[in-house]
Backbone as a printed PyTorch tensor [residue, N CA C, xyz], in Angstrom:
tensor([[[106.6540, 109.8150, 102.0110],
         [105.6460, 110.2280, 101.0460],
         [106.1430, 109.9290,  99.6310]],

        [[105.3440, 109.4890,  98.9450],
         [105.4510, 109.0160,  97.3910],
         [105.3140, 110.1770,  96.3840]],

        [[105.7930, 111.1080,  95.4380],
         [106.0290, 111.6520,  94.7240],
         [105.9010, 111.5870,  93.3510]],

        [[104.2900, 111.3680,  92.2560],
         [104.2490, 112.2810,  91.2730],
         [104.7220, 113.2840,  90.8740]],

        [[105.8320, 113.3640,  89.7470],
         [106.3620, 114.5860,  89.2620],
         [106.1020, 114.8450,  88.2090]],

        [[105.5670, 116.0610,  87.5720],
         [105.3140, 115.8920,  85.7980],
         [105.8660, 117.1340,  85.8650]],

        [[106.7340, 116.7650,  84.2730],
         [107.2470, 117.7490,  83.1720],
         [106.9000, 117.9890,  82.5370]],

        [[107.0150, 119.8810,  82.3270],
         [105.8950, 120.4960,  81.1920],
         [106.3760, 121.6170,  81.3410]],

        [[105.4270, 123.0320,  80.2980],
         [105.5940, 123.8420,  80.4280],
         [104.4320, 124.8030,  81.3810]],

        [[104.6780, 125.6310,  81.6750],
         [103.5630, 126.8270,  82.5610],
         [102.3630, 127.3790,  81.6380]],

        [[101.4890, 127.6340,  81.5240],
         [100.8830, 128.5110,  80.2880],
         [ 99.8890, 128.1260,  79.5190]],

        [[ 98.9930, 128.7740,  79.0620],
         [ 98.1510, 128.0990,  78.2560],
         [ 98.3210, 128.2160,  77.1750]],

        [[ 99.3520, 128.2200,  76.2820],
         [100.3510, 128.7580,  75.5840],
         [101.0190, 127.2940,  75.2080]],

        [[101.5440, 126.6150,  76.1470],
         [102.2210, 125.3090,  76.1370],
         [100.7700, 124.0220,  76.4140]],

        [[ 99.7940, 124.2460,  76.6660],
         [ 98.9170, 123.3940,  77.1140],
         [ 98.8240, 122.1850,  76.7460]],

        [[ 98.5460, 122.7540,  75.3520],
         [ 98.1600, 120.6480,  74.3630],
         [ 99.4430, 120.5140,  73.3960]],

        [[100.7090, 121.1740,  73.8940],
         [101.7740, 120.7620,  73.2190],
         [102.2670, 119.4020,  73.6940]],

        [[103.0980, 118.7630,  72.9900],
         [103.9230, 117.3460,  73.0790],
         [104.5830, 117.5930,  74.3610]],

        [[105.3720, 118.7860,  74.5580],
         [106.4700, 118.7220,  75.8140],
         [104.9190, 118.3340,  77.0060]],

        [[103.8170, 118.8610,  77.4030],
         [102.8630, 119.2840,  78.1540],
         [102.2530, 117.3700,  78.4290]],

        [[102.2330, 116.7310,  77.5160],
         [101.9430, 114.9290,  78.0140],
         [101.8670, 114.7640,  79.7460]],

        [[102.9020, 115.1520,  80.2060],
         [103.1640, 114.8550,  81.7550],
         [102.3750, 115.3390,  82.6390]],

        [[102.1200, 116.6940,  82.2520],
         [101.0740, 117.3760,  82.7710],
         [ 99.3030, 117.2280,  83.0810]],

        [[ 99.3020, 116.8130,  81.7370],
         [ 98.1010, 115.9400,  81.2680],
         [ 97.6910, 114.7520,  82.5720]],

        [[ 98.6980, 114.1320,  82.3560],
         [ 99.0370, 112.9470,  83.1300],
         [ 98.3370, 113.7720,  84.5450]],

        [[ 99.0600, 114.7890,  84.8450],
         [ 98.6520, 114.6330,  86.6580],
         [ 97.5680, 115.1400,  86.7250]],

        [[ 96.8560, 116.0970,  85.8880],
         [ 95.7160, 116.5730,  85.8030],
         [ 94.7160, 115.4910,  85.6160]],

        [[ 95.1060, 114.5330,  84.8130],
         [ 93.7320, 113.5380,  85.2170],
         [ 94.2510, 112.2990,  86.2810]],

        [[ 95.1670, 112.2850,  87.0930],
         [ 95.2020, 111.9120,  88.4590],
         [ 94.4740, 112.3980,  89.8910]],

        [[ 94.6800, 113.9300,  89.4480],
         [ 93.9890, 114.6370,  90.1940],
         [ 92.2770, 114.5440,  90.2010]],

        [[ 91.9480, 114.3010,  88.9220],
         [ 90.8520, 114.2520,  88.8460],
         [ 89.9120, 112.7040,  89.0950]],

        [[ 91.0600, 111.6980,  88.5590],
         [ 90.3060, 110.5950,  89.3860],
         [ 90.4380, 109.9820,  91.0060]],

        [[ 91.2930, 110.9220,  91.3220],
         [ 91.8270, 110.7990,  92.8870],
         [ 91.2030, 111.6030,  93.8500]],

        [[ 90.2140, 112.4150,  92.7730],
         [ 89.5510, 113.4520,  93.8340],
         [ 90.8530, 114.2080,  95.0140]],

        [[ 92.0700, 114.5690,  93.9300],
         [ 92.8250, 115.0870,  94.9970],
         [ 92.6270, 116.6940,  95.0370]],

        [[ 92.5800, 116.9810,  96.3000],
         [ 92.9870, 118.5490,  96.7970],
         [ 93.9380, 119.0530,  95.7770]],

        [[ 93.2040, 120.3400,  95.2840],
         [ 94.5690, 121.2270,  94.9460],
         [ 94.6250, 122.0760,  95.7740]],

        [[ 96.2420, 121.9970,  96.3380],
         [ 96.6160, 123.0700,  97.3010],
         [ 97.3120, 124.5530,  96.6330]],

        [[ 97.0330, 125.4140,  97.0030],
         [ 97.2640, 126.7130,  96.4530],
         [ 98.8720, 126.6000,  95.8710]],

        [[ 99.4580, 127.2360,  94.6800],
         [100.5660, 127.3550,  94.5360],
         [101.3390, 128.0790,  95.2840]],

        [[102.5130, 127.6220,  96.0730],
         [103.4070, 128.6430,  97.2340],
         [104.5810, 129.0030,  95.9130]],

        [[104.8730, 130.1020,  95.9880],
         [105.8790, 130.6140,  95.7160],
         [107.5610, 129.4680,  96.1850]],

        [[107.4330, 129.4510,  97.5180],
         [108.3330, 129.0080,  98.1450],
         [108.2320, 127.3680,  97.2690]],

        [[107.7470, 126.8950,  96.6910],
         [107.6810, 125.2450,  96.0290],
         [107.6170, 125.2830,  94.5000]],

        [[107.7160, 126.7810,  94.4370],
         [107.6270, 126.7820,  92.4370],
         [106.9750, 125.5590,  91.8860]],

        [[105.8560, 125.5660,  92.4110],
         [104.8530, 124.4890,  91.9710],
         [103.8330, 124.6740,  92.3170]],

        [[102.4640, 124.1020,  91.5590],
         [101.2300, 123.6550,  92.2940],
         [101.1030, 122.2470,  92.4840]],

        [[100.5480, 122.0030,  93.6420],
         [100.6520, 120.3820,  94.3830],
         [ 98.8980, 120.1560,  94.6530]],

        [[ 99.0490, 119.2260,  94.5450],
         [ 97.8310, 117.9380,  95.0240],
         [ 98.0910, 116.9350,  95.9930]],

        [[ 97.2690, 116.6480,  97.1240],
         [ 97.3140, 115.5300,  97.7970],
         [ 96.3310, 114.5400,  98.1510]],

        [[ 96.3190, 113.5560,  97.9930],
         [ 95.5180, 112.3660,  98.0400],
         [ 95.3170, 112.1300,  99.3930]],

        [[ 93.3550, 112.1910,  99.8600],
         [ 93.3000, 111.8550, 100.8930],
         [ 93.3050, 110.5980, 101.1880]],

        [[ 93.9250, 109.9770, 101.8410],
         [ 94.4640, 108.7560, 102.6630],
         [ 95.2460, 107.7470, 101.6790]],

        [[ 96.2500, 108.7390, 101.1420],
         [ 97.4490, 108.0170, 100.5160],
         [ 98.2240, 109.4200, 100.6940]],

        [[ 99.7930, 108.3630, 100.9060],
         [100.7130, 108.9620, 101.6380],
         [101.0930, 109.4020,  99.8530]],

        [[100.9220, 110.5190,  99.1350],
         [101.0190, 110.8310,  97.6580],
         [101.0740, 112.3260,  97.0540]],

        [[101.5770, 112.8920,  96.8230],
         [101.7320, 113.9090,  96.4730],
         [101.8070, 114.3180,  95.0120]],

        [[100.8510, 114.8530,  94.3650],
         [100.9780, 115.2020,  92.9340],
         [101.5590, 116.3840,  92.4800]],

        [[102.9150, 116.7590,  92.0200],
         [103.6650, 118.3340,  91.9000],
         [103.5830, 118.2690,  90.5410]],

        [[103.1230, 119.4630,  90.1300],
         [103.3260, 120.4200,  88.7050],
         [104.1980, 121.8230,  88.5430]],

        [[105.4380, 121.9300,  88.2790],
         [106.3500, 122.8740,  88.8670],
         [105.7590, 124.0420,  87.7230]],

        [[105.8980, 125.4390,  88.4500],
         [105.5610, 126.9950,  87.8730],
         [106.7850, 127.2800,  86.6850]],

        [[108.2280, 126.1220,  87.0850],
         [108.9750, 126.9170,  85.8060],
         [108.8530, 126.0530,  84.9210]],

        [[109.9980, 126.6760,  84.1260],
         [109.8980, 126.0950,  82.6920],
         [110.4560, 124.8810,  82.4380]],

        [[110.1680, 123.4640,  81.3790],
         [110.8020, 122.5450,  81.6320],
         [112.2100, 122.3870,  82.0180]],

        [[113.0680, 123.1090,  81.3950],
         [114.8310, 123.0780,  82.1240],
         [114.7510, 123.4020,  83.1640]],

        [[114.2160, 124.0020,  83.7760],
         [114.1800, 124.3950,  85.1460],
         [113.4700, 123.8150,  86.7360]],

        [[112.8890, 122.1980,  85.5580],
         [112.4760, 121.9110,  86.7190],
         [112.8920, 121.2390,  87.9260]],

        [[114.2740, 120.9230,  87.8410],
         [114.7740, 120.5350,  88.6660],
         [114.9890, 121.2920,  90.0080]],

        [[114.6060, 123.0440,  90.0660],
         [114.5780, 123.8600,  90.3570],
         [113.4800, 123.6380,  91.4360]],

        [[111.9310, 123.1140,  90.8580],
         [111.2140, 123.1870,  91.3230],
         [111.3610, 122.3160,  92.3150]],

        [[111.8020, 121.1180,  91.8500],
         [111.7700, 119.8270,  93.0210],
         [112.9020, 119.9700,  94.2730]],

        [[113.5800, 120.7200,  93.7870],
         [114.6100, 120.7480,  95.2470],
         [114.2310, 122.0640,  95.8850]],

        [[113.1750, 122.9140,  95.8550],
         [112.0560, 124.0050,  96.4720],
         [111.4600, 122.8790,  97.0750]],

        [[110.7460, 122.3270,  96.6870],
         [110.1030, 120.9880,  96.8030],
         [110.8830, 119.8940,  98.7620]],

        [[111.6920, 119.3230,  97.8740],
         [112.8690, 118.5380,  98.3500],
         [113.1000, 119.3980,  99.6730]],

        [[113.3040, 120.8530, 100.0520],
         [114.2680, 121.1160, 101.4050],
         [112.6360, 121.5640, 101.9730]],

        [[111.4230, 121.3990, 101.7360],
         [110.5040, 121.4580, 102.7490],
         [109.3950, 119.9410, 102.8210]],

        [[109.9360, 119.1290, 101.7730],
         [109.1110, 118.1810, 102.3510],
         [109.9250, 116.6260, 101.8990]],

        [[110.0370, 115.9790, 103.0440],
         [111.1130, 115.2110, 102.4130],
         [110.5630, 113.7390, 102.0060]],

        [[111.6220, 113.5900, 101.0680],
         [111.1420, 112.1870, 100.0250],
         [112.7720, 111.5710,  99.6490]],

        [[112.5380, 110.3930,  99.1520],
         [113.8690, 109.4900,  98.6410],
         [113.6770, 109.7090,  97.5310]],

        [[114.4220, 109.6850,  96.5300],
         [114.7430, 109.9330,  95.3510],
         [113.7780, 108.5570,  94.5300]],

        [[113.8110, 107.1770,  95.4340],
         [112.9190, 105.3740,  95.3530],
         [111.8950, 105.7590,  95.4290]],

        [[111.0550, 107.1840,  95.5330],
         [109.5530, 107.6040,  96.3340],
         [109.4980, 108.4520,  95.2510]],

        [[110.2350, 108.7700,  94.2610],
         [109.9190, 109.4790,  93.3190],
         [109.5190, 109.2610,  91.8110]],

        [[108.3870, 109.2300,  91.5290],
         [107.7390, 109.0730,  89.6500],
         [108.0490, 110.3690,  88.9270]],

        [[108.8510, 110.7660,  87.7990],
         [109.0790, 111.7920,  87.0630],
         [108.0480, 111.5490,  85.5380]],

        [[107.2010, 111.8220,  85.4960],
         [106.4010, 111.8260,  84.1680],
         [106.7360, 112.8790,  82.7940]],

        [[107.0010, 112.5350,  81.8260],
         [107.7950, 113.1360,  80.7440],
         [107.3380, 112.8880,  79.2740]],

        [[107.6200, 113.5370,  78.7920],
         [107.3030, 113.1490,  77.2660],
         [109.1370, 112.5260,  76.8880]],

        [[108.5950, 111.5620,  75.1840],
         [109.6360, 111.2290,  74.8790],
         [109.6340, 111.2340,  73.5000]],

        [[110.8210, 111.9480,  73.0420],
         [110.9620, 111.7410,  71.4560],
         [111.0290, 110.7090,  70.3770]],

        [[111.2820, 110.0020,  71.6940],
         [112.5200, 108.6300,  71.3820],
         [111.6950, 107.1760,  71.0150]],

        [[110.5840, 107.9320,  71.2630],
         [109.1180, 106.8770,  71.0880],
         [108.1250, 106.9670,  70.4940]],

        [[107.8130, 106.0920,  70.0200],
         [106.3200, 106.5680,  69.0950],
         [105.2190, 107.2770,  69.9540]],

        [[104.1200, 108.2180,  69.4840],
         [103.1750, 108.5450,  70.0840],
         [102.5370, 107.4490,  70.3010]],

        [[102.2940, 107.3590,  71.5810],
         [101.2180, 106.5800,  71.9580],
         [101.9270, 105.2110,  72.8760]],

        [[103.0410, 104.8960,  73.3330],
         [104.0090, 104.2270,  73.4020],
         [104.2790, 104.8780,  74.7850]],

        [[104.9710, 103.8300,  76.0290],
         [105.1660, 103.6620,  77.1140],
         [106.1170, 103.8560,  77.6230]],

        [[107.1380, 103.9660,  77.9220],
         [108.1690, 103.1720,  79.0900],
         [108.3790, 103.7480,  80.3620]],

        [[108.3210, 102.6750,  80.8790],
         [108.5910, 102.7250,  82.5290],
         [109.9100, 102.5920,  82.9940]],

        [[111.0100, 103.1320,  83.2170],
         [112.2070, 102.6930,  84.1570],
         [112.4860, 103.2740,  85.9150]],

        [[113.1290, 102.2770,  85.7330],
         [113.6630, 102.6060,  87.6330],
         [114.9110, 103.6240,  87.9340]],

        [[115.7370, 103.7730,  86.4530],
         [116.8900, 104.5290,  86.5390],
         [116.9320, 104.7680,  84.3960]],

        [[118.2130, 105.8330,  84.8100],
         [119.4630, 105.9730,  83.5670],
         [119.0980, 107.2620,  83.2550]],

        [[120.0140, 107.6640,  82.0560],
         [119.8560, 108.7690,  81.4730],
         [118.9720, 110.1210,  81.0400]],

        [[119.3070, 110.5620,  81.1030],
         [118.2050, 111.9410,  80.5750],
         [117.7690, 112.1200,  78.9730]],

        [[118.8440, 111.3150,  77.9950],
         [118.4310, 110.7290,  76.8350],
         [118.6920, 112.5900,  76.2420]],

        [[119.1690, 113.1350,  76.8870],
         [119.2350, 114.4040,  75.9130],
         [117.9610, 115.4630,  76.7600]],

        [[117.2490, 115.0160,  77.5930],
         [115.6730, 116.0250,  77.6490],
         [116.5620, 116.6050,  78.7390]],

        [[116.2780, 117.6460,  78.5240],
         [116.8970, 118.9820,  79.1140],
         [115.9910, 119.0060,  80.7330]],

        [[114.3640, 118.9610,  80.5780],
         [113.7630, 118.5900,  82.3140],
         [114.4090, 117.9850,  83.1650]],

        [[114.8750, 116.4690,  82.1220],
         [114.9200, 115.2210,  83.0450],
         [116.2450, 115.5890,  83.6210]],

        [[117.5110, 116.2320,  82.3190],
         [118.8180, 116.5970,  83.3170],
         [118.8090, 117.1990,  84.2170]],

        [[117.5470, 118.4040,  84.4200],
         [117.5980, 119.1780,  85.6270],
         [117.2700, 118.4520,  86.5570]],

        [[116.0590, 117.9890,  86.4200],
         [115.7060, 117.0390,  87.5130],
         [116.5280, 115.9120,  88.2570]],

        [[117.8990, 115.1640,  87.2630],
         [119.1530, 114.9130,  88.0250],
         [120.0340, 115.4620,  88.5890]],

        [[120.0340, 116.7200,  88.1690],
         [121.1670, 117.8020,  88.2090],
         [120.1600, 117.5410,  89.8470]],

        [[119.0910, 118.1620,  90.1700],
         [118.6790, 118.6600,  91.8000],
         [118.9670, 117.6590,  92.8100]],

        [[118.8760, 116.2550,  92.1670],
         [118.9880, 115.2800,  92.9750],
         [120.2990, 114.4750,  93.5980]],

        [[121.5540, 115.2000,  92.2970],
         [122.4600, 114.1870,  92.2640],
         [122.6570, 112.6870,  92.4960]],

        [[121.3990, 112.4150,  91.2850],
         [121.2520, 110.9280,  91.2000],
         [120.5610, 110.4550,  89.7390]],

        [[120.4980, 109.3850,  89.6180],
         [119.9210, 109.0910,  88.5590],
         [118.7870, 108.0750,  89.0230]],

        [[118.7350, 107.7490,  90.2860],
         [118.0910, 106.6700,  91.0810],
         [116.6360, 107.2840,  91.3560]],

        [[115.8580, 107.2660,  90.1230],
         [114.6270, 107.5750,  90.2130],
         [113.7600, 107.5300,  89.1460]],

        [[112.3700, 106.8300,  89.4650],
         [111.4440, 106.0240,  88.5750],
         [111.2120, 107.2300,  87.3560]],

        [[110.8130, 106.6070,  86.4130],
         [110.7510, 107.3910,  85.1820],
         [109.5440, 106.8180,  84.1810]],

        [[108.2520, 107.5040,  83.8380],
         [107.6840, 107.4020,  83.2600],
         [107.4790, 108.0680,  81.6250]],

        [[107.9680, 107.7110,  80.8990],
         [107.9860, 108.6510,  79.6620],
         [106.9080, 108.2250,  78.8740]],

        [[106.4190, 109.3430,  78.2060],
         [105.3090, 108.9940,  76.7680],
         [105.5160, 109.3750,  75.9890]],

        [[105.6150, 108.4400,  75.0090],
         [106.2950, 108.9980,  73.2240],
         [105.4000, 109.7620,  72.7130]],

        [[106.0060, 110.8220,  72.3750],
         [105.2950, 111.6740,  71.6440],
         [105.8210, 112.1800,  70.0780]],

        [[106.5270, 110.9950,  69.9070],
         [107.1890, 110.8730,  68.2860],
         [108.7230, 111.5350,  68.0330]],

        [[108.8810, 111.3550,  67.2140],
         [110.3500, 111.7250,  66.7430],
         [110.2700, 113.0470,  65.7680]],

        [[110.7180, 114.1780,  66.1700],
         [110.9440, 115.5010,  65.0820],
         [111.9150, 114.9660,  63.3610]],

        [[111.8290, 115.4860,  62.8470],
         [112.2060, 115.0260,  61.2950],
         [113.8190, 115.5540,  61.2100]],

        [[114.1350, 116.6570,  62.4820],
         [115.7430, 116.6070,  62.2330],
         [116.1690, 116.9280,  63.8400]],

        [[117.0570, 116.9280,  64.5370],
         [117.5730, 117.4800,  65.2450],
         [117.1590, 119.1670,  65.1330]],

        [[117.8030, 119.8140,  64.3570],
         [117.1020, 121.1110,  64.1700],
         [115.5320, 121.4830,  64.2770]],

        [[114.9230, 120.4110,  63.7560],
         [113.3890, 120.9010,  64.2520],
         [113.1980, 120.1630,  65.6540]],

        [[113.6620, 119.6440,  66.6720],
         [113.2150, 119.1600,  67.6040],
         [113.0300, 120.3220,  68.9170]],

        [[113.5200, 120.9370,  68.4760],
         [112.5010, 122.2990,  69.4130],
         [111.3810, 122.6650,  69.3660]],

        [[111.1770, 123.1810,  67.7530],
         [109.6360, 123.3530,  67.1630],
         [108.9530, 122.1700,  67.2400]],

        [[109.1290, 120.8890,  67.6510],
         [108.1450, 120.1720,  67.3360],
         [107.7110, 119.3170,  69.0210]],

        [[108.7460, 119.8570,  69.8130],
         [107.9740, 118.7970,  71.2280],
         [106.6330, 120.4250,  71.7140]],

        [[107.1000, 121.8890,  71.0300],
         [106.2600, 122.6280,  71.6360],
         [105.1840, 122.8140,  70.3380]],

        [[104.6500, 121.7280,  69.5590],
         [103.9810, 121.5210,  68.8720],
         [102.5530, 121.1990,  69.6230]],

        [[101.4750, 121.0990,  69.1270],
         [100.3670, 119.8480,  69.2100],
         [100.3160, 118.9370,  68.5060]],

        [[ 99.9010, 117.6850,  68.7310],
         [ 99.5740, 116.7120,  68.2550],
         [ 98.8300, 116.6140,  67.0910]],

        [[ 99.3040, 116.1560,  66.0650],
         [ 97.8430, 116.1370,  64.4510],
         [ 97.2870, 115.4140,  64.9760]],

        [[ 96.0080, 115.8980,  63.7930],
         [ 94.6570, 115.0740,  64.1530],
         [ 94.9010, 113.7840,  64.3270]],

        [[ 95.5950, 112.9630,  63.6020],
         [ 96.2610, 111.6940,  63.1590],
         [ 96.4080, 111.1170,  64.5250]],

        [[ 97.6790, 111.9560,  65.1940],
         [ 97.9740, 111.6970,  66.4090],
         [ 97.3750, 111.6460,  67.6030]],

        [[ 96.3610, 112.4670,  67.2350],
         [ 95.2620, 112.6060,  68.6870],
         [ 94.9550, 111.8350,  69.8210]],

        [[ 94.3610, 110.7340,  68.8910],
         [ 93.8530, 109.4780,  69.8430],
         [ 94.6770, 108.7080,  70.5890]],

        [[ 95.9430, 108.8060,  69.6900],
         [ 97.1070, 107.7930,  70.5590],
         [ 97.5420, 108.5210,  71.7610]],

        [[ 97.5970, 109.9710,  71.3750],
         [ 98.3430, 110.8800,  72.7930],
         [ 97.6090, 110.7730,  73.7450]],

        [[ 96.1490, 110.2590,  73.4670],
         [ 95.3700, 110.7240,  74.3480],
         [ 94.8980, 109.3060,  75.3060]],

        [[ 94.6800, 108.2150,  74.6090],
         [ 94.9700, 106.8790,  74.6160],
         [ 96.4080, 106.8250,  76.0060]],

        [[ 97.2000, 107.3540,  75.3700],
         [ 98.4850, 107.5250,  76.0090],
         [ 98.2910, 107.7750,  77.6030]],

        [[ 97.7500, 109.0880,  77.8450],
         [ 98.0250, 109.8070,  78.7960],
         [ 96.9820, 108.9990,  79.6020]],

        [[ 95.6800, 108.1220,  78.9730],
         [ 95.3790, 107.6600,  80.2530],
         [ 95.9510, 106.3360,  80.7620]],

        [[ 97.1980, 105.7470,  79.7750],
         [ 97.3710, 104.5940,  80.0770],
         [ 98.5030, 105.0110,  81.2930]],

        [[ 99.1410, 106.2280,  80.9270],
         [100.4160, 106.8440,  82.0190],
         [ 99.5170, 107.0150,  83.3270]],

        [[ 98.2820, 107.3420,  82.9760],
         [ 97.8500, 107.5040,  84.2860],
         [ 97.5390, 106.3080,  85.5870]],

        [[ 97.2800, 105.0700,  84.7030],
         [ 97.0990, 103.7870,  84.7090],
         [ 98.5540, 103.7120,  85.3290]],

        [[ 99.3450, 103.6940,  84.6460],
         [100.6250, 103.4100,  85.4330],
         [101.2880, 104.0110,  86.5930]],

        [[100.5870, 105.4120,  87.0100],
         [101.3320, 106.0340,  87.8580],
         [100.3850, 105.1740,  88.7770]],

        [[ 99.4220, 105.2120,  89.0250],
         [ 98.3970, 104.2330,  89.4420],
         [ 99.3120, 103.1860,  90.5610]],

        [[ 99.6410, 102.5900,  89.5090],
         [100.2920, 101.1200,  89.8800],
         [101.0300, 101.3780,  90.3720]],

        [[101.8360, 101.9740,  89.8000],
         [103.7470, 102.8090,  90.9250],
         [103.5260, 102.9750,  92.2240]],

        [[102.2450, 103.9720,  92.6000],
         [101.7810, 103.9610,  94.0080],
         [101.1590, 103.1060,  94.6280]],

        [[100.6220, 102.1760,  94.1160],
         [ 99.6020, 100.8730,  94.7140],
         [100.4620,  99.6020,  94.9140]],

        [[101.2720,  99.4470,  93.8450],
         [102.2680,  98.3200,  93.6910],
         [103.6950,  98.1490,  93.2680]],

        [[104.1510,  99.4980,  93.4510],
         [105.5190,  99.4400,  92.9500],
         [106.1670,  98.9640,  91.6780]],

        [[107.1820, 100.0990,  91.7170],
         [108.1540, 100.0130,  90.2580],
         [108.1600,  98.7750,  89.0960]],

        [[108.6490,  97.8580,  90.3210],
         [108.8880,  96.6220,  89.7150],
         [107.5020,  95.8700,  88.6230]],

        [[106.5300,  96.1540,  89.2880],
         [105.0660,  95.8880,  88.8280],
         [104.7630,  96.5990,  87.6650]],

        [[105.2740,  97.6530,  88.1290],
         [104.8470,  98.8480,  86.8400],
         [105.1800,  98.1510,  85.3910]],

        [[106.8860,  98.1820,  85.4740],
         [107.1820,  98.5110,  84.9090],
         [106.9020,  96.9170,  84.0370]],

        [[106.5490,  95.8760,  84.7030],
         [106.0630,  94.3640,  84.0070],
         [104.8730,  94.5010,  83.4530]],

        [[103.9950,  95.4170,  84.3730],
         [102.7920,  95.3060,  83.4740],
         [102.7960,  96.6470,  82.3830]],

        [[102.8720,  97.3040,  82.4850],
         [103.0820,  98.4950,  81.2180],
         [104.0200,  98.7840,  80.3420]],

        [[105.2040,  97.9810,  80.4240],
         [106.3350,  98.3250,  79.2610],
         [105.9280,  96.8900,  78.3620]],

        [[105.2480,  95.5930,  78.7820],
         [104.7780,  94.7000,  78.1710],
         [103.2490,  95.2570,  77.4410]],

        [[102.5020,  95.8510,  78.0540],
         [101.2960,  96.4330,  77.6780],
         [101.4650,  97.1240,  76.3550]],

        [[102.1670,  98.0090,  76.2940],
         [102.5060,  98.7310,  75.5730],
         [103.8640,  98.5390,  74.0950]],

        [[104.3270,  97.8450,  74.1580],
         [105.4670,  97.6880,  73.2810],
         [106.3940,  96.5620,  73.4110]],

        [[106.0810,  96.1330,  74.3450],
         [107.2430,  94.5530,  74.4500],
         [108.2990,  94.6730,  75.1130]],

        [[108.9210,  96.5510,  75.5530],
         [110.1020,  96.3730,  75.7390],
         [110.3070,  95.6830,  76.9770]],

        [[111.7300,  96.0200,  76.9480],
         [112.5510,  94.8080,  78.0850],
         [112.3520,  95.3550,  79.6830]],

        [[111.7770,  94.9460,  80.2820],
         [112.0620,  96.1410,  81.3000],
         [113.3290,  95.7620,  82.7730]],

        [[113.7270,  97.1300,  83.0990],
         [114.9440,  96.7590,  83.9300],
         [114.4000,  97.1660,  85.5950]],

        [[115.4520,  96.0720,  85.6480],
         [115.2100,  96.4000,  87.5750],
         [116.0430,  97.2360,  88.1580]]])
């Protein structure tokens, strides 16, 4: 089974904040996939979606972003997946709003989700979708500002954004990484993309 993962916070509280992008993301997967939402179990610290007649699973974990690595290995010891079967959807600082990248591996870049989410796996061997959601003005404000909303300014691109991520998770499941990451890291910004 293939694995949608988005990072975010719980709450309507965190909803249309910057960290919350990922979330976005599976919520309108769900909605053009006509997928089932299955009740949240305690036992999966998540609410899940499944796609009828795709082997696909859409997870939105109940904790908090550091913690979601938490969720996926709740996840992980009742339903099993390869780490190669897994999409992690994320926001990124490190990028302009409105801005792409797709990888197959590397670092956590500092985001505290994504380390958990290696920390559960003991790996780094897993697809990664990030959406820039801009750069904070210091280190010190980069707390206050991923649990920000978007200015008006910013609106269209975040939003622009989240359906192009959706576009891409798209592809991840239809055509794999490799595809993805040629047609949407070129789509979007030029970057280089790695195998």
């Amino acid at each position: 089974m293939l694995l949608v993962f988005a990072l975010g916070n719980p709450g309507a509280r965190y909803r249309g904040t910057r960290h919350n992008v990922g979330f976005r993301v599976l919520e309108l997967l769900v909605e053009r996939w006509r997928a089932a939402i299955l009740e949240a179990a305690p036992e999966f610290r998540a609410w899940y979606a499944e796609v009828a007649g795709r082997e696909v699973a859409l997870v939105q974990p109940l904790t908090f972003m550091n913690a979601s690595g938490m969720a996926l290995g709740a996840w992980r010891e009742r339903r099993s997946f390869e780490p190669g079967g897994l999409l992690v959807v994320l926001d990124d600082v490190y990028l302009p709003v409105g801005r792409l990248r797709v990888r197959a591996r590397g670092s956590s870049g500092g985001h505290l989700g994504l380390e958990s989410i290696e920390s559960a796996l003991d790996s780094r061997e897993f697809g990664r979708l990030r959406i820039g959601v801009g750069a904070a003005e210091s280190s010190a404000a980069l707390r206050d500002h991923v649990l920000e909303e978007f200015t008006t300014e910013e609106r269209a691109a975040a939003e622009g954004a989240v359906g192009l991520a959706a576009d891409a998770a798209e592809c991840w499941v239809t055509e794999g990484l490799t595809a993805t990451m040629n047609r949407f890291n070129r789509k979007v910004g030029k970057e280089v993309s790695e195998s």
